[in-house]
N, CA, C and O atoms as a GROMACS GRO file, in nm:
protein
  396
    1UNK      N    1   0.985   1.452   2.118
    1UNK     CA    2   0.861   1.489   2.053
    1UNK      C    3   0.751   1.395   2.103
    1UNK      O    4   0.781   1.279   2.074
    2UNK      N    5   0.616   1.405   2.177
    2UNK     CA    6   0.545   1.365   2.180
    2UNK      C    7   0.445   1.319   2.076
    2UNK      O    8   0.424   1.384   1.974
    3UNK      N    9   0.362   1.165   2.114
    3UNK     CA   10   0.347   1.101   2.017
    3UNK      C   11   0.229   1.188   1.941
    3UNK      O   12   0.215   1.167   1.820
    4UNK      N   13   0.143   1.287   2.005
    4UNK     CA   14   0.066   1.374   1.915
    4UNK      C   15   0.124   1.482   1.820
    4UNK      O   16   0.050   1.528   1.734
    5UNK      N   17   0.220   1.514   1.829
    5UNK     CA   18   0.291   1.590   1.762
    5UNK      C   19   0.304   1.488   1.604
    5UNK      O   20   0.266   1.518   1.491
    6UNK      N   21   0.366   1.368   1.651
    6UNK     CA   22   0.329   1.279   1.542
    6UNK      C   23   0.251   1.227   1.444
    6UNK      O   24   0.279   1.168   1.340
    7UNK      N   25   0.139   1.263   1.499
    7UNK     CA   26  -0.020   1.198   1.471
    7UNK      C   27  -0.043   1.351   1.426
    7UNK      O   28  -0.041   1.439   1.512
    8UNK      N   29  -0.069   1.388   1.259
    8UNK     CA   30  -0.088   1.503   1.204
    8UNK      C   31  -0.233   1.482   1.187
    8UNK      O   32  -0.288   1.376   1.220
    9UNK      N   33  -0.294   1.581   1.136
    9UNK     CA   34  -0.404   1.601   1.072
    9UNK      C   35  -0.422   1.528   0.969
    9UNK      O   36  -0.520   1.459   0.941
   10UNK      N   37  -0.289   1.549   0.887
   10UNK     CA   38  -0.266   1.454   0.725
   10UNK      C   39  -0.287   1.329   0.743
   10UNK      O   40  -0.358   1.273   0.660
   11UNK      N   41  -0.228   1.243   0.868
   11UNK     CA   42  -0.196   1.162   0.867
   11UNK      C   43  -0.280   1.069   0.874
   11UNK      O   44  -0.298   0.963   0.814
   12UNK      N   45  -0.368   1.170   1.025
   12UNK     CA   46  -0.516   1.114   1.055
   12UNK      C   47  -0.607   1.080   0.890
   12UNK      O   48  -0.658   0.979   0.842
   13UNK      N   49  -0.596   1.191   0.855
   13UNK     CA   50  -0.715   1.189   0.724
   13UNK      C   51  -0.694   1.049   0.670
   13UNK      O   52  -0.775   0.956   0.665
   14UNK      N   53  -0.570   1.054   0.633
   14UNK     CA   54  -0.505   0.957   0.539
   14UNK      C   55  -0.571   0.845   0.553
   14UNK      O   56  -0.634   0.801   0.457
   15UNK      N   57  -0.567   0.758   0.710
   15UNK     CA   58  -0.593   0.694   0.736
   15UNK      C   59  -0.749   0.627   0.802
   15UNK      O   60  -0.779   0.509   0.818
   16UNK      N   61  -0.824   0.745   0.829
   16UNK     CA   62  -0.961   0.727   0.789
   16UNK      C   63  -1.007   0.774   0.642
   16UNK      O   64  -1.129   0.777   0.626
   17UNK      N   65  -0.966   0.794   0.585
   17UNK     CA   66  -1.004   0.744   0.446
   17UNK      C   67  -0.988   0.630   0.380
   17UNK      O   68  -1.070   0.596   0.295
   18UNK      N   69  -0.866   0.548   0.414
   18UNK     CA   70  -0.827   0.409   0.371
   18UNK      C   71  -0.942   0.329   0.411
   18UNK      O   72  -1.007   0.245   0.348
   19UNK      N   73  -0.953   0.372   0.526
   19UNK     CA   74  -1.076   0.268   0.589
   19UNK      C   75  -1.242   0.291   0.558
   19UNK      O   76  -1.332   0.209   0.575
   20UNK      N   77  -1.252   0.412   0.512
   20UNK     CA   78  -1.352   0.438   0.476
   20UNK      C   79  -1.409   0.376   0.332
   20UNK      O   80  -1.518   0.342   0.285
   21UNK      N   81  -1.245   0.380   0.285
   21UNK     CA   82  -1.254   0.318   0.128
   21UNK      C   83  -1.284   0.196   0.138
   21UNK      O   84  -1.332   0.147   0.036
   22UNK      N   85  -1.264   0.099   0.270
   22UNK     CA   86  -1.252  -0.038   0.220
   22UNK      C   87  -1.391  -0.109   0.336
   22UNK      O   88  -1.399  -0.232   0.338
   23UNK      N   89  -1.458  -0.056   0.394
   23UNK     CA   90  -1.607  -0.053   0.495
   23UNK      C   91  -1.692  -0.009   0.342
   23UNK      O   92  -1.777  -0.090   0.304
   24UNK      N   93  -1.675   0.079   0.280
   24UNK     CA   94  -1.737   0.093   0.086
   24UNK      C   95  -1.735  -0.003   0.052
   24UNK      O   96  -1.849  -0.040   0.025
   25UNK      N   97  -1.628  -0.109   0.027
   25UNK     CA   98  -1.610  -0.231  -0.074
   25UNK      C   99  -1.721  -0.343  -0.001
   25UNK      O  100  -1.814  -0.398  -0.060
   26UNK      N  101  -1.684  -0.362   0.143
   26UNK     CA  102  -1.713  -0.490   0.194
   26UNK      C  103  -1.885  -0.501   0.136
   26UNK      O  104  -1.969  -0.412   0.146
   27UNK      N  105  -1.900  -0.619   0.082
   27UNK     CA  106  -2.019  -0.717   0.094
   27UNK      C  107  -2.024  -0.812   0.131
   27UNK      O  108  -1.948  -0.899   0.088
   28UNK      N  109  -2.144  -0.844   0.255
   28UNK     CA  110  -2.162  -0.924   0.321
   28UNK      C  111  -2.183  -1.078   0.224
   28UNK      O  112  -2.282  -1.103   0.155
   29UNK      N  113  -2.085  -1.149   0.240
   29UNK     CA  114  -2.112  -1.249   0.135
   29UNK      C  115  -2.138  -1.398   0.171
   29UNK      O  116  -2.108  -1.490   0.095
   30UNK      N  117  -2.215  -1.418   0.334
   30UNK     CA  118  -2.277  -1.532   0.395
   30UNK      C  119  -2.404  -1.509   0.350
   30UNK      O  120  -2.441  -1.393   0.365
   31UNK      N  121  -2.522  -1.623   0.274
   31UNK     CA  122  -2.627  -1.605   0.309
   31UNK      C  123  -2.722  -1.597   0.436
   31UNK      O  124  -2.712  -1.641   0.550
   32UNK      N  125  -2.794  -1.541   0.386
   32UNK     CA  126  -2.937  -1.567   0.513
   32UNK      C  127  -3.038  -1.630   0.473
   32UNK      O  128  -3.092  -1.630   0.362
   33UNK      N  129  -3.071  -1.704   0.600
   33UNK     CA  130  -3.004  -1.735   0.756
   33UNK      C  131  -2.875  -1.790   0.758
   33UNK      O  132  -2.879  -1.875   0.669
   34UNK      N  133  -2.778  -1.790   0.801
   34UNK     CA  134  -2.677  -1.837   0.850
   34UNK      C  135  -2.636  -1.797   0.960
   34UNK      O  136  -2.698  -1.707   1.017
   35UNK      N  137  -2.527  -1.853   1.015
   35UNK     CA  138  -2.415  -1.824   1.171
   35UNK      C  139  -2.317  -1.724   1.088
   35UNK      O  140  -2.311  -1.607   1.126
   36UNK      N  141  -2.240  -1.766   0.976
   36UNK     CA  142  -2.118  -1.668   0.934
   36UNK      C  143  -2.220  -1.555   0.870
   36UNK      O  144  -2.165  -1.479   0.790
   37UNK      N  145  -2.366  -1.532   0.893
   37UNK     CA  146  -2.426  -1.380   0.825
   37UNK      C  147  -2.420  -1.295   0.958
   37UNK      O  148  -2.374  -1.181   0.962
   38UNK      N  149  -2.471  -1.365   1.071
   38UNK     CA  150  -2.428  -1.329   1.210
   38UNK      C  151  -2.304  -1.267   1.223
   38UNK      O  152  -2.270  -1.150   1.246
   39UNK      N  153  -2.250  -1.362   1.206
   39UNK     CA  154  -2.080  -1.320   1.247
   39UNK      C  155  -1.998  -1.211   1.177
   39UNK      O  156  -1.895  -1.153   1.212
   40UNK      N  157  -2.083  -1.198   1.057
   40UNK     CA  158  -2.019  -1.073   0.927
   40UNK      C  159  -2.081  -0.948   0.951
   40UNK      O  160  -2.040  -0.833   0.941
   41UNK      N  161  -2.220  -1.009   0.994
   41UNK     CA  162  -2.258  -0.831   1.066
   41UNK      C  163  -2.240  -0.810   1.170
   41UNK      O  164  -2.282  -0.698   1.200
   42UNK      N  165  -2.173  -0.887   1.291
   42UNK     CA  166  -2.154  -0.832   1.399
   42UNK      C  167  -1.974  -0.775   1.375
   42UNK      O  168  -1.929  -0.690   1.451
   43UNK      N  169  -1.882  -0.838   1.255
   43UNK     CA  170  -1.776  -0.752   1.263
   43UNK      C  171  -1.766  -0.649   1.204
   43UNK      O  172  -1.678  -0.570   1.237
   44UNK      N  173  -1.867  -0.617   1.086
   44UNK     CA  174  -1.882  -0.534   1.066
   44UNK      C  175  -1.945  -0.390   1.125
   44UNK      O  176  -1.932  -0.269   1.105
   45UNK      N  177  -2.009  -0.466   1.198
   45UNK     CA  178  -2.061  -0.340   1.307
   45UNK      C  179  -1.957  -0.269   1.392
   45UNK      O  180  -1.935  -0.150   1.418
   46UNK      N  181  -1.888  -0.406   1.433
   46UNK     CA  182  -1.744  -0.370   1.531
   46UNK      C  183  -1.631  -0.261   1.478
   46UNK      O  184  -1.566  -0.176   1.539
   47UNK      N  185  -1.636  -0.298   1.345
   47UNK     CA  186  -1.528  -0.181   1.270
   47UNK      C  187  -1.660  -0.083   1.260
   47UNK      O  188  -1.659  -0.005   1.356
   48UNK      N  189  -1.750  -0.067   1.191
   48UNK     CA  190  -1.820   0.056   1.207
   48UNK      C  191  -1.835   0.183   1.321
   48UNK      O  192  -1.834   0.306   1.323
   49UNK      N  193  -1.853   0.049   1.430
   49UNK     CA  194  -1.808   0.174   1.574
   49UNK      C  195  -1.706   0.230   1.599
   49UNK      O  196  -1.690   0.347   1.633
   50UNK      N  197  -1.578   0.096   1.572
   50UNK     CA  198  -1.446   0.159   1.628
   50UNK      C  199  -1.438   0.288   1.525
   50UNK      O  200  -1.383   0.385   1.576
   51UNK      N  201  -1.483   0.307   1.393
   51UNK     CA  202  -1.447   0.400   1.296
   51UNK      C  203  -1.536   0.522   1.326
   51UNK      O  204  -1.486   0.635   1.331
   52UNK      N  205  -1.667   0.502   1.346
   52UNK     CA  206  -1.741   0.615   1.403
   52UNK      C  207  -1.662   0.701   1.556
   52UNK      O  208  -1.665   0.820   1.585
   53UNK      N  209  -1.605   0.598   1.622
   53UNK     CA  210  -1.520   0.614   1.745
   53UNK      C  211  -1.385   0.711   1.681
   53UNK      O  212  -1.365   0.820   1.735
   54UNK      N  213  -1.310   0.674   1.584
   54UNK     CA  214  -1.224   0.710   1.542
   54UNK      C  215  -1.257   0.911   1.470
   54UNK      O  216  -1.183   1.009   1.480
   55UNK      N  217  -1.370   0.899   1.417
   55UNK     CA  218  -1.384   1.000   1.358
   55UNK      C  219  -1.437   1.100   1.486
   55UNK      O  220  -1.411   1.220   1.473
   56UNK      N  221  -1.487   1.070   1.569
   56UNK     CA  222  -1.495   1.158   1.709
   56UNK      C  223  -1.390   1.166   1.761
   56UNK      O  224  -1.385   1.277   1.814
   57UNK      N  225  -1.295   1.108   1.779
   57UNK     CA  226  -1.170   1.169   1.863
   57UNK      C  227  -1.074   1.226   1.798
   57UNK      O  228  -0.987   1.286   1.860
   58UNK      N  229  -1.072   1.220   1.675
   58UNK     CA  230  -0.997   1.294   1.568
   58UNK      C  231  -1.066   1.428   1.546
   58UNK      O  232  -1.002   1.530   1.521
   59UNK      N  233  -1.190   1.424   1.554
   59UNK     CA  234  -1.280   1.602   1.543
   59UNK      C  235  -1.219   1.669   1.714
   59UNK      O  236  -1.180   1.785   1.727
   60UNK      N  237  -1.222   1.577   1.819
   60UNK     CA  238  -1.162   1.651   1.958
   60UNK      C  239  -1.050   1.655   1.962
   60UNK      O  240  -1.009   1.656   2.078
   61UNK      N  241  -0.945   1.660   1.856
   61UNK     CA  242  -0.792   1.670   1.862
   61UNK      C  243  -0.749   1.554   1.886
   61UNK      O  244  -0.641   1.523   1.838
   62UNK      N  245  -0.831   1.447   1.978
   62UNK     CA  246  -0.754   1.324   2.001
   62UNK      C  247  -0.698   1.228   1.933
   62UNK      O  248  -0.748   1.117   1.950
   63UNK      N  249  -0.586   1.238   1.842
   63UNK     CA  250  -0.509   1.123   1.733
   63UNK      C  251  -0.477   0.992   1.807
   63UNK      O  252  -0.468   0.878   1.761
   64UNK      N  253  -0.458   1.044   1.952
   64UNK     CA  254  -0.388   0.892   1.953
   64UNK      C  255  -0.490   0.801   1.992
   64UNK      O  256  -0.474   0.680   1.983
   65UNK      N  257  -0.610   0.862   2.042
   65UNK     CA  258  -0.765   0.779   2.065
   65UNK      C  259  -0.772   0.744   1.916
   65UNK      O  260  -0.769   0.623   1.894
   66UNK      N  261  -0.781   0.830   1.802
   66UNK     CA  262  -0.797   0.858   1.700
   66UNK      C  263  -0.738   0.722   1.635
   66UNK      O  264  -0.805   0.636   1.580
   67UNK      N  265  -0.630   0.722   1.650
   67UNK     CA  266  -0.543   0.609   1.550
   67UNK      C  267  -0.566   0.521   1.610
   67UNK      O  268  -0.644   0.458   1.539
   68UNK      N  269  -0.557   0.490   1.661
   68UNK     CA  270  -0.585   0.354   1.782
   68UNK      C  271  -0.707   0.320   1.715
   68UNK      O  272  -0.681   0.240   1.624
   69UNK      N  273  -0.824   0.345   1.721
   69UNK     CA  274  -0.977   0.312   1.676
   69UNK      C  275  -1.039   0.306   1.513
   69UNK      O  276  -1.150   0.273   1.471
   70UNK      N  277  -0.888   0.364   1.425
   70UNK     CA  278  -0.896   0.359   1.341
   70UNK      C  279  -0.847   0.221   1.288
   70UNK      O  280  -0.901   0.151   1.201
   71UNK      N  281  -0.726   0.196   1.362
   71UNK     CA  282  -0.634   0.072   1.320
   71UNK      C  283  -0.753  -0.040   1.357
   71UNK      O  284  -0.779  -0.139   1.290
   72UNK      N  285  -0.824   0.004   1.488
   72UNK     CA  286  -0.915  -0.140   1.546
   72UNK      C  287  -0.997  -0.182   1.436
   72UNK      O  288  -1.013  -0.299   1.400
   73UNK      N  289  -1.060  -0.052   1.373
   73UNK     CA  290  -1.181  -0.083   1.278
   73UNK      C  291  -1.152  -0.108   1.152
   73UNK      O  292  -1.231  -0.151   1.067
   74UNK      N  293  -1.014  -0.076   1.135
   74UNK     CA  294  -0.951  -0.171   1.003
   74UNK      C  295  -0.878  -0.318   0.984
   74UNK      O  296  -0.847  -0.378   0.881
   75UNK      N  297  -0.860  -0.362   1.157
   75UNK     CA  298  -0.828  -0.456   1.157
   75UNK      C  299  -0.994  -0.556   1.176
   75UNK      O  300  -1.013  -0.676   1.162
   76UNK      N  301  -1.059  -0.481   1.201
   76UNK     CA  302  -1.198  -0.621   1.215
   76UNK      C  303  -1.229  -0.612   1.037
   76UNK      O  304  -1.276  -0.711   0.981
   77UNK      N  305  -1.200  -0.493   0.961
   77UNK     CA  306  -1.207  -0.557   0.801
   77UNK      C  307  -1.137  -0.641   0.762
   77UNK      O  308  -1.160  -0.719   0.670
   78UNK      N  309  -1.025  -0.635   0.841
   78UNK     CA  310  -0.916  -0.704   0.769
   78UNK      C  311  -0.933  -0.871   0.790
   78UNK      O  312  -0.888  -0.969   0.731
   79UNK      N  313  -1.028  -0.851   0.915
   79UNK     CA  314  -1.067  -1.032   0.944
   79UNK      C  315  -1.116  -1.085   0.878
   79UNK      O  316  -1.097  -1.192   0.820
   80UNK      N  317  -1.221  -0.981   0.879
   80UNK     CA  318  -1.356  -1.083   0.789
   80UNK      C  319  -1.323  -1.075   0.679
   80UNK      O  320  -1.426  -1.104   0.618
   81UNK      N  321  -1.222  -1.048   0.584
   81UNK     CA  322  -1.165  -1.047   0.457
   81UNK      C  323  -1.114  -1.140   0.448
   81UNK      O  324  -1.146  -1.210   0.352
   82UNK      N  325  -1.017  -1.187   0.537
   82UNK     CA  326  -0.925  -1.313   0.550
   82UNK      C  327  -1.034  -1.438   0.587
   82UNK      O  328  -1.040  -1.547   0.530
   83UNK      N  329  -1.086  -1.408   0.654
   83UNK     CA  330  -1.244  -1.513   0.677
   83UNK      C  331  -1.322  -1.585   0.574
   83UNK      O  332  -1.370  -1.698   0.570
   84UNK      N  333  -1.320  -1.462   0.470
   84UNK     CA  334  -1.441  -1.502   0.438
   84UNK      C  335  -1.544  -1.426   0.415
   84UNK      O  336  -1.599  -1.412   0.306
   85UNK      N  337  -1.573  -1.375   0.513
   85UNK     CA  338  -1.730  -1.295   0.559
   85UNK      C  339  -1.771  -1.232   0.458
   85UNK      O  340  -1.892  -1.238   0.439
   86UNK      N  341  -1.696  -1.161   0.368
   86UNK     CA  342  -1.755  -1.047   0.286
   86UNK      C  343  -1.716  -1.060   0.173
   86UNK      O  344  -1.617  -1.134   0.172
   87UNK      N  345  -1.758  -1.006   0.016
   87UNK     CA  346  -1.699  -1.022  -0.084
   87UNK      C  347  -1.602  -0.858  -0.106
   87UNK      O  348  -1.665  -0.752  -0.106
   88UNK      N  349  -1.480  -0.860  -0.121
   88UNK     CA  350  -1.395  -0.690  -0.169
   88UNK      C  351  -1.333  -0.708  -0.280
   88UNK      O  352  -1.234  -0.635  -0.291
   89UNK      N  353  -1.360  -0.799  -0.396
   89UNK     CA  354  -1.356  -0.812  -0.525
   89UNK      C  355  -1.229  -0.831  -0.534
   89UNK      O  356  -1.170  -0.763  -0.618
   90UNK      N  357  -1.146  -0.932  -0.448
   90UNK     CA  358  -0.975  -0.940  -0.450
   90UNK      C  359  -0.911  -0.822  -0.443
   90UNK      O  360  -0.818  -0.795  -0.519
   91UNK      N  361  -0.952  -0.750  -0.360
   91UNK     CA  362  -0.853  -0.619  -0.315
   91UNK      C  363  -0.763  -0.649  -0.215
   91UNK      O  364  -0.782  -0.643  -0.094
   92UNK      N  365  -0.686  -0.674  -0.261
   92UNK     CA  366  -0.506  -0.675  -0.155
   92UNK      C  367  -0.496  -0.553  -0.149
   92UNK      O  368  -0.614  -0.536  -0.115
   93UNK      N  369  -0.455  -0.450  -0.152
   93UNK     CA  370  -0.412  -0.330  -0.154
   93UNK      C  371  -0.499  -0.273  -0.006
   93UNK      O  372  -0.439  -0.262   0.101
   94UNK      N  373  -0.665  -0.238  -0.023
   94UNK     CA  374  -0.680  -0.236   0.085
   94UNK      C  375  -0.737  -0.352   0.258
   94UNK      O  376  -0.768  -0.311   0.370
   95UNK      N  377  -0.730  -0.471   0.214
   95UNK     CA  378  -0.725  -0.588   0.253
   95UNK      C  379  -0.683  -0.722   0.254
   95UNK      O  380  -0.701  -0.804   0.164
   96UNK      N  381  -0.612  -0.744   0.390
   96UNK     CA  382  -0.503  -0.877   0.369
   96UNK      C  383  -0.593  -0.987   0.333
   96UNK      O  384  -0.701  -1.005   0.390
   97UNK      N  385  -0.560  -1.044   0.260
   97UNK     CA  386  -0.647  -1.144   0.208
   97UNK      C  387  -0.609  -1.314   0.225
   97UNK      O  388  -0.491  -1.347   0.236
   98UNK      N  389  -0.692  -1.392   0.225
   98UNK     CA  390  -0.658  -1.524   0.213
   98UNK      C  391  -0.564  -1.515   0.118
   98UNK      O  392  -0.558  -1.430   0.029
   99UNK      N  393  -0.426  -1.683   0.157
   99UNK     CA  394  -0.333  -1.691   0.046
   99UNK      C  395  -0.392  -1.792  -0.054
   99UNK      O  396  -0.332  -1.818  -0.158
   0.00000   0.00000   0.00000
């Protein structure tokens, strides 16, 4: 079975919605001026594209562009969560968090 056969429609959704849910939560939580306000909107931008990226190749059938750009833009939340950068009100569930 090829790996698109794998990569459903459901699956896709599933998973740009998780991320959609948790790009909702993030607040930028460096003041301005700062370097880490810099650094929180430039990863946040980074997951914004990869996810805007994600939702175009998933409308052209492409899942595995699709998942790929989805995972990217949930893993740059997942940084700046562990960072720092943003406030997500102690959500573990959709972000790994500092221990």
């Amino acid at each position: 079975m090829s790996e698109e056969k794998l990569l459903t429609d459901a699956k896709i959704a599933k998973y740009l919605d998780i991320t959609a849910r948790a790009m909702a939560k993030v607040k930028i939580a460096p003041p301005t001026p700062s370097h880490f306000k810099d650094v929180a909107d430039d990863f946040l931008k980074m997951a914004t594209s990869y996810y805007a990226d994600a939702k175009h190749f998933a409308a052209a059938g492409d899942y595995v562009n699709a998942f790929a750009c989805v995972n990217y833009s949930h893993g740059w939340l997942d940084a700046g969560a562990r960072l720092g950068l943003w406030d997500v009100g102690g959500d573990d569930v959709l972000f790994t968090l500092q221990k």
